[in-house]
N, C-alpha and C positions, 0 to 999 in steps of 0.2 A: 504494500500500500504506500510507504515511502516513497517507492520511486514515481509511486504517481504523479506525487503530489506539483514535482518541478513541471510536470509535462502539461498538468492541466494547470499550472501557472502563468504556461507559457503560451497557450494557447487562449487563453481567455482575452489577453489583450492582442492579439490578431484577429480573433473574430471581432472584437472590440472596433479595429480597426477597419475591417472590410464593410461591417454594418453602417460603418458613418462613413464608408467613399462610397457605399450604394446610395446611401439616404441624400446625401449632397449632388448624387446625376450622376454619380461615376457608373451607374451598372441599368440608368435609364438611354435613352436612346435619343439621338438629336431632336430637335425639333424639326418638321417638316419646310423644306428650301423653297421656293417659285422665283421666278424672274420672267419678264416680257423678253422675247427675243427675238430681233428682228434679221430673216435669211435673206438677205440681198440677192443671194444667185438660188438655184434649183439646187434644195440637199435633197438625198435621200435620208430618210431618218426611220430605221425601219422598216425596210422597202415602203414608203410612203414619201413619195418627192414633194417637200413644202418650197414654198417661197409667198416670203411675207412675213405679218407678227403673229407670234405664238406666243402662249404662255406655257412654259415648261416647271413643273412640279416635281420635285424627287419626295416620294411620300414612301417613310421606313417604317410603317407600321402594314403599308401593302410586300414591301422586301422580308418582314420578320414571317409573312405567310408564306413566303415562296410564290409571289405574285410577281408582275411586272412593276418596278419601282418607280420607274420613269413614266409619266404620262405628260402626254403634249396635249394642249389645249388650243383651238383658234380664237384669235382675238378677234372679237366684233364687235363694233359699235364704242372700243376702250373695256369690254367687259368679256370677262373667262366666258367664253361658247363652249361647242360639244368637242370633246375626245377625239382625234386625227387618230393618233395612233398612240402605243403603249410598248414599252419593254423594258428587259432586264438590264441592271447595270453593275460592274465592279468597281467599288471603289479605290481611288488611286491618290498617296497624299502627296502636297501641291502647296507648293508656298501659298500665304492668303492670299486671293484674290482681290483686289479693290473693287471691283469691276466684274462682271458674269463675263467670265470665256467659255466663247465657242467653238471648238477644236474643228476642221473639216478636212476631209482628204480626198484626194484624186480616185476617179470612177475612169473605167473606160470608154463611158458616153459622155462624149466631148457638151460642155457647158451645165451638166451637173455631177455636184463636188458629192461625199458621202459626211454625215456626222460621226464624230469620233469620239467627241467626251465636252461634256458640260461642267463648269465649275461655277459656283453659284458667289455674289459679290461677298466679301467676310468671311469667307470660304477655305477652309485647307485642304478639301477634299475633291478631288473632279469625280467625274459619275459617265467612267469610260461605258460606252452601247458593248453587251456582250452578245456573240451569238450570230454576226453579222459576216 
């Protein structure tokens, strides 16, 4: 029984300590990202070719179900419209962003480009398309 005693000494201020990084958001989950984004040229974003403004959303309580994280939205009228298109993303860390970056890259149909990764403004996290 002795030697218990150090071990559950030693453990009582660890859990001590993991219970209050849970309680403070260490073991909760970001808040949900959105940014307006405007695609000057023809992306594919899921095989879905946008050009124009969109409202793009990364919502982690659809990724903690094994859903599509990323959901793009059309902008109309200045207000979030219906669902274009949706998918999965990996995240990828990324100095903060100031600013929402929109990563795009070369297709082989000349004058449209493909989406690559969204990084949201305040951001350390980009939200590279998997799957693609």
């Amino acid at each position: 029984m002795r030697r218990f005693i150090p071990a559950i000494l030693f453990l009582i201020p660890v859990m001590l300590i993991g219970v209050s990084a849970y309680s403070r958001g260490g073991g909760q989950n970001p808040a949900n990202e959105k940014a307006v984004v405007e695609l000057t040229d023809s992306t594919d974003v899921s095989g879905v070719v946008l050009q124009g403004k969109y409202v793009f959303e990364h919502d982690y309580a659809r990724k903690l179900r094994g859903e599509p994280c990323m959901v793009v939205y059309k902008l109309t009228n200045g207000q979030q419209g219906e669902m274009v298109t949706a998918y999965h993303c990996q995240p990828v860390e990324r100095p903060q962003a100031r600013a929402t970056v929109v990563t795009v890259g070369l297709t082989a149909q000349p004058g449209i480009f493909k989406l690559v990764e969204v990084q949201f403004a305040g951001s350390t996290v980009g939200h590279r398309l998997v799957g693609e």
